[in-house]
C-alpha positions in Angstrom: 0.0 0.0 0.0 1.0 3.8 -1.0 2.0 6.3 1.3 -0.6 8.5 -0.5 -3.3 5.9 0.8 -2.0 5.9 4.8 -2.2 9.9 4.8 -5.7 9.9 3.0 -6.7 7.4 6.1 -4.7 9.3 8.7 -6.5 12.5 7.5 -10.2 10.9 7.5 -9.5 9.7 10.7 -8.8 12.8 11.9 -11.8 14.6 10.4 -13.9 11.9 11.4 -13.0 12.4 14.7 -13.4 15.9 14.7 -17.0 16.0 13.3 -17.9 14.1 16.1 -16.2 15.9 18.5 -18.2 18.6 17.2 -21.8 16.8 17.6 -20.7 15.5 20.8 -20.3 19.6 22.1 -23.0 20.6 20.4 -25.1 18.1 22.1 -24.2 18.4 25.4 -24.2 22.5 25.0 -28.2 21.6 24.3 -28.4 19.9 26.8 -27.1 22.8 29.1 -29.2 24.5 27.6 -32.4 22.6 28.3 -31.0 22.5 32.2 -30.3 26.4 32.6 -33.8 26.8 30.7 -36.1 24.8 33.1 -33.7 26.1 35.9 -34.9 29.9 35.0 -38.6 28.6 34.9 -38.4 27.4 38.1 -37.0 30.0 39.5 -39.8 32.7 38.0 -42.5 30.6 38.9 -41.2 30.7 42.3 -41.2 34.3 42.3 -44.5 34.4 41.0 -45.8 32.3 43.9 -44.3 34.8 46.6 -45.4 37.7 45.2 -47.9 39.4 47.0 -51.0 39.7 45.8 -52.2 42.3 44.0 -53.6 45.4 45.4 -57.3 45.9 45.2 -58.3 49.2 46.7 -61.3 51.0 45.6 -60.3 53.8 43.3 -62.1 57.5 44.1 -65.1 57.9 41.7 -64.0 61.5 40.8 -61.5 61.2 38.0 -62.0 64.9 37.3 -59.0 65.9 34.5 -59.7 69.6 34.0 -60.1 70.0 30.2 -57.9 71.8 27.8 -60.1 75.3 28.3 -59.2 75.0 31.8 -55.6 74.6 31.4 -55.5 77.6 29.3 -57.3 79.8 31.6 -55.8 78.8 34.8 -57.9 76.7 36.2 -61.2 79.5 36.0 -64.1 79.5 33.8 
């Protein structure tokens, strides 16, 4: 056999290795991923659940907003 057909090997090898190296990161990273993910979910839904509740007062009826005349003229009609 050829040295030309060892290096082709040697170099196939190599790249073979290296693509999987690649999924095997990429994989894992997902995975990480997934983790830190559910991780933050849990973590908002907890703070959701302490929260106090909101606040219900009654609101005054008398909303008055003095119109536009009213802001021209000082406040006098």
């Amino acid at each position: 056999m050829s040295l030309l057909f060892y290096a082709v090997c040697i170099i196939g090898a190599v790249l073979g290795g290296l693509v999987l190296l690649v999924l095997y990161s990429l994989l894992v990273m997902a995975q990480r991923g997934d983790a830190c993910l559910e991780q933050l979910e849990m973590e908002m839904f907890n703070n959701q659940q302490a929260a106090p509740p909101p606040n219900t007062s009654e609101k005054p009826e008398n909303l008055r907003v003095p119109a536009t005349s009213d802001l021209y003229h000082g406040g006098t009609v």
